[in-house]
Structure formats: C-alpha cells, structure tokens
N, C-alpha and C positions, 0 to 999 in steps of 0.2 A: 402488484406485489410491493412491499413495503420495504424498499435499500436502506432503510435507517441503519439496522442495527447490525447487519454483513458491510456496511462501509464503515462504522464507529470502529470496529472490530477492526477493518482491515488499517485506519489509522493507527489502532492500537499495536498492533503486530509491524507495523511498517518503524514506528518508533521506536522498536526494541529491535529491530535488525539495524539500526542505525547505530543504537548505542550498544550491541552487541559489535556489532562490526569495528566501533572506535574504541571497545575497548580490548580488541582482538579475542574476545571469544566468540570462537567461530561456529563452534555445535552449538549454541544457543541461537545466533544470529542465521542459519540456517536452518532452524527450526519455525522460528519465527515468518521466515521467509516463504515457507513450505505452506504456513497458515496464511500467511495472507497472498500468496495462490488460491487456497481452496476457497478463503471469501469471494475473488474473484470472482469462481464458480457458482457463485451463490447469486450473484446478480441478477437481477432482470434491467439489461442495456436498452431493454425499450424503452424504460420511464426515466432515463440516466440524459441530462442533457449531452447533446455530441460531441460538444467541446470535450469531456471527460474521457470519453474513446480513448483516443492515442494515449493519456495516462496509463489507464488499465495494461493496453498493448505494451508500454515501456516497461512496466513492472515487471510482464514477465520475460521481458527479455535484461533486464538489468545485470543477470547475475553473469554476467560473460562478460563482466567491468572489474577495473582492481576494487582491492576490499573499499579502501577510500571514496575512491568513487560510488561504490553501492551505498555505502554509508550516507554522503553526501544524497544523493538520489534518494534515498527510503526517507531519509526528513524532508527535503522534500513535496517530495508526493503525496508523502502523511499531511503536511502543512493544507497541500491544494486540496485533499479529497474532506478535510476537516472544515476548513473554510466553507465547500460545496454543498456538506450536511447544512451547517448552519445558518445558511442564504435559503436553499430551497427545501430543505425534510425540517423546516421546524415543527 
C-alpha cells in the first residue's frame, strides 16, 4: 500500500491544527485534528519505518494537552512526518 498521499495529507491537516490552535480558532483546529486521525487510519504501519510508530501513538493522544502545547506538537509532527515522505516515499 502506498503512505504517500494519507501522510502528505496528515501533514497538511496537522499544520492547520497548529495554526488553528495559535490562532485560537478552536472549531477549525478541531476539525483539522479529527482528519488527521482518520489519515492515521489510513495507514498501512507495516511499510512505515518503526521509528515513526510512537509519532502516530502521540498524535492521538496529544489532544489532553493545553491549546499551546497541541499547537506546538501538530508543527511538530507535521515537520517530522514531512521530512519522512521526503527521505523514503519519493
């Protein structure tokens, strides 16, 4: 199965909960948030190297943090799971 385009996606959604979160709109930034859960879903974790596991796991535990911190965390993660496209799914 082919993570390219359910991980681009979940970058993209992860950086608009970030800047939804900073800039206190919260029904956008929880929207956001909501989708890139369901990309999670979308994975196939077997062709994912290991090292990225615990990302995925933090994500969905992130949102039991202050706004700031999710904020903080969604760029983040976005940053590391973008970087991980671009080394191995070229």
């Amino acid at each position: 199965m082919n993570n390219k385009i359910p991980l681009e996606s979940m970058v993209m959604d992860l950086k608009r909960v970030a800047l939804g979160y900073h800039r206190n709109s919260l029904v956008m930034a929880q929207r956001f948030y909501e989708e890139a859960l369901k990309r999670r879903q979308e994975l196939d974790l077997t062709t994912i190297k290991p090292y990225m596991h615990p990302i995925f796991e933090k994500i969905g535990t992130m949102k039991k943090q202050s706004n700031e911190k999710i904020a903080e965390d969604a760029l983040m993660y976005s940053i590391l799971i973008q970087n991980y496209t671009r080394i191995f799914l070229v």
